[in-house]
C-alpha positions as CSV (number, residue, x, y, z in Angstrom):
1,X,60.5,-44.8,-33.2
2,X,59.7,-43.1,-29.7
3,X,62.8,-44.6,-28.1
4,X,64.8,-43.5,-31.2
5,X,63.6,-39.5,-30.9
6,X,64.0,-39.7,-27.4
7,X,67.6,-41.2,-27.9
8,X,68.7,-38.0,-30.8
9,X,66.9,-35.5,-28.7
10,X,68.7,-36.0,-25.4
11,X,71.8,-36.2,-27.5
12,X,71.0,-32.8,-28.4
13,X,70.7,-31.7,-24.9
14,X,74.0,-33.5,-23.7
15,X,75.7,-29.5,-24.1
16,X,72.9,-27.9,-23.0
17,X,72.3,-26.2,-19.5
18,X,69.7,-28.3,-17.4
19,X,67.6,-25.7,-17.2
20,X,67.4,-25.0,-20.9
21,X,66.6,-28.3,-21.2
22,X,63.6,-28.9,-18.7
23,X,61.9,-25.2,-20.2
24,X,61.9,-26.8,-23.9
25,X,60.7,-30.1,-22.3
26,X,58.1,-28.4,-20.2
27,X,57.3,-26.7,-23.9
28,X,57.5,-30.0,-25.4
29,X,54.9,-31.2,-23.0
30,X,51.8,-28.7,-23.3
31,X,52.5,-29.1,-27.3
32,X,52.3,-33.1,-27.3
33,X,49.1,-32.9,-25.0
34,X,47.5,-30.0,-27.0
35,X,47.7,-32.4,-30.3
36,X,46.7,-35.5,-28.4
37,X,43.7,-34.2,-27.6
């Protein structure tokens, strides 16, 4: 299930500026280890 979110949401980057895409990452982050705690 991971590997198959991870697969889609880089697909969804692939037209995306880098940058764009490490700020929603780094969003991404804080927001997965705020609900694993």
């Amino acid at each position: 299930e991971v590997k198959r979110r991870t697969s889609s949401f880089s697909n969804t980057f692939s037209h995306v500026e880098p940058t764009t895409a490490e700020s929603w990452l780094q969003a991404l982050a804080v927001w997965w280890n705020r609900c694993q705690s």
